[in-house]
Residue frames relative to the residue before (quaternion, step in Angstrom):
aa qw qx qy qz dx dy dz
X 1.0000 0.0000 0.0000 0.0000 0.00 0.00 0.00
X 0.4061 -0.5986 0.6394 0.2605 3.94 -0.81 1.10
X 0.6401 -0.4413 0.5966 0.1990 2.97 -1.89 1.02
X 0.2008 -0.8283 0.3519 0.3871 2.89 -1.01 -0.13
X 0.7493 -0.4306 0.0678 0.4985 3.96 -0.36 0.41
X 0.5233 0.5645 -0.3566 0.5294 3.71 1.12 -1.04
X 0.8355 0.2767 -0.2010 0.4301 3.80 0.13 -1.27
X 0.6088 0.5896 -0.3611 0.3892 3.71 1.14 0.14
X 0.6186 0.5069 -0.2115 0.5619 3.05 1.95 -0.96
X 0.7257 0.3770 -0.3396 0.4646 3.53 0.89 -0.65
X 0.6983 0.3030 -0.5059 0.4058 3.88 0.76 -0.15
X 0.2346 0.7118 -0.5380 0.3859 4.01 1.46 0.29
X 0.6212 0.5864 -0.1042 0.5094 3.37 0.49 -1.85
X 0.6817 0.4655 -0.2866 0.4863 3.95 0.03 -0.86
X 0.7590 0.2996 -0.3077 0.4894 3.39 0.37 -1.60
X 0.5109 0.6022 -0.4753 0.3880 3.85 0.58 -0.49
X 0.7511 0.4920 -0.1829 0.4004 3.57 0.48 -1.28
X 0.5747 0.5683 -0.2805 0.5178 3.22 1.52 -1.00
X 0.6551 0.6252 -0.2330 0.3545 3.28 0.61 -1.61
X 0.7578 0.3924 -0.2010 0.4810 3.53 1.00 -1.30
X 0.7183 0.3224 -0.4247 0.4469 3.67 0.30 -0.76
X 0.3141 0.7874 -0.3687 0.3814 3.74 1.33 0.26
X 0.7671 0.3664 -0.0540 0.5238 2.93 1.18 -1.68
X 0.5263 0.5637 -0.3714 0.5170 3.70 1.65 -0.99
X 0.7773 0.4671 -0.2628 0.3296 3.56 0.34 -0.36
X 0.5525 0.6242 -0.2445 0.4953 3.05 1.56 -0.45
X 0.6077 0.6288 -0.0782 0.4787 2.81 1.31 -0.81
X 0.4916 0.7464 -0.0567 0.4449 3.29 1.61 -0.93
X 0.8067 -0.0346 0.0351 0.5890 2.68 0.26 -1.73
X 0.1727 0.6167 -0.6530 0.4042 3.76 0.96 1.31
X 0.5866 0.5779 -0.2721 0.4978 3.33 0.71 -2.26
X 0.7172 0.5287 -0.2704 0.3647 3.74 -0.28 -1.06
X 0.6648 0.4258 -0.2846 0.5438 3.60 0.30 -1.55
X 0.7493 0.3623 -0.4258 0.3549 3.44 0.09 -1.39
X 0.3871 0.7505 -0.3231 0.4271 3.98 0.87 -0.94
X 0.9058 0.2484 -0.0012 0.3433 3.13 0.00 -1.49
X 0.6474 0.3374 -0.3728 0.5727 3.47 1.33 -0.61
X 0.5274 0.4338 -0.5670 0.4605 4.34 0.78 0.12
X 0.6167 0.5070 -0.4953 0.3425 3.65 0.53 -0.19
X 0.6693 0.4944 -0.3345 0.4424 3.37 1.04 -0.90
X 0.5407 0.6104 -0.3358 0.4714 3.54 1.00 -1.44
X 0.7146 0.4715 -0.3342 0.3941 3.77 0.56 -0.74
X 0.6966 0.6196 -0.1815 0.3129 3.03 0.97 -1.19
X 0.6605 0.4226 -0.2409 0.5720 3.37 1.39 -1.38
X 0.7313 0.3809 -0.3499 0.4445 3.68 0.39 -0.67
X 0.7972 0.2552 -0.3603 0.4119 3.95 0.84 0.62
X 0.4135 0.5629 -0.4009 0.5929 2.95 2.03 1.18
X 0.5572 0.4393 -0.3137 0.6310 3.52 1.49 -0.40
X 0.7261 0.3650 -0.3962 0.4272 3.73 0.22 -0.27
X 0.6755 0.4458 -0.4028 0.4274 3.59 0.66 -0.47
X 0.6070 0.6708 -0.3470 0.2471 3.27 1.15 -0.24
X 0.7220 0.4856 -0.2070 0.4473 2.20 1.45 -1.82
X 0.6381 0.5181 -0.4150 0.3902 3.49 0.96 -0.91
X 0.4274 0.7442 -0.3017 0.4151 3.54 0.77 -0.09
X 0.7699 0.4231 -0.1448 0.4552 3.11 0.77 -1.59
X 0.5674 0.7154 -0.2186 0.3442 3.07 1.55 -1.37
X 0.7044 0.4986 -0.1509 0.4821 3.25 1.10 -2.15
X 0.7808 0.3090 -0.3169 0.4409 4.07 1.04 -0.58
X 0.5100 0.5718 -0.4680 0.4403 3.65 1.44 0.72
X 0.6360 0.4740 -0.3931 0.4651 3.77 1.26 -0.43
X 0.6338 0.5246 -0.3761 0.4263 3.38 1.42 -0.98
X 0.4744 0.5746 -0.4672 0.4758 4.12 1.12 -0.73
X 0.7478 0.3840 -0.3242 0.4339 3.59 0.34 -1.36
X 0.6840 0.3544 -0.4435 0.4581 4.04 0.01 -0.67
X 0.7148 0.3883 -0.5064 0.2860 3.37 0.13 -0.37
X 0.5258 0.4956 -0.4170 0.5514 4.27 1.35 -0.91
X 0.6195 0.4287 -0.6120 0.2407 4.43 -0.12 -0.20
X 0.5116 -0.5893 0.5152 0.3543 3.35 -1.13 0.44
X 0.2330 -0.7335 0.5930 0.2369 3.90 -0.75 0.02
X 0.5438 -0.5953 0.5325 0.2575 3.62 -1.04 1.73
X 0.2481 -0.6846 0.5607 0.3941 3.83 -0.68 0.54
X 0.5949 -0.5934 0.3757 0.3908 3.75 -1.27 0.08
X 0.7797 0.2402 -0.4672 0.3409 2.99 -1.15 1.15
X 0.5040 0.5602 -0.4187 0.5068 3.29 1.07 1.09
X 0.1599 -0.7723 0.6133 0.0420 3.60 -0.70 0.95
């Protein structure tokens, strides 16, 4: 037995509507993910530099503080 036209057109209409905000959301949380992992991506790679520079700045300071100093008047 055929639907009939009113209720074929209106659940036509549904899946359309469905279909899009389907797609508006998807979209969303595309927007989102990307959003959120550059926040992170930022975050670790200027938590890794401060570190590293960090690490860097107390390995020269270890090293000047172990050199021996020449007393003065020696060359």
């Amino acid at each position: 037995m055929p639907l009939d036209t009113e209720v074929s057109d209106l659940l036509k209409a549904g899946l359309i509507a469905g279909t899009t905000n389907s797609g508006l959301l998807v979209q969303t949380i595309d927007k989102n993910l990307v959003q959120g992992l550059g926040v992170v991506n930022t975050t670790l790679i200027q938590t890794h530099g401060g570190t590293a520079d960090d690490a860097a700045t107390m390995a020269a300071l270890r090293t000047a503080i172990h050199i021996p100093q020449k007393p003065s008047g020696e060359s």
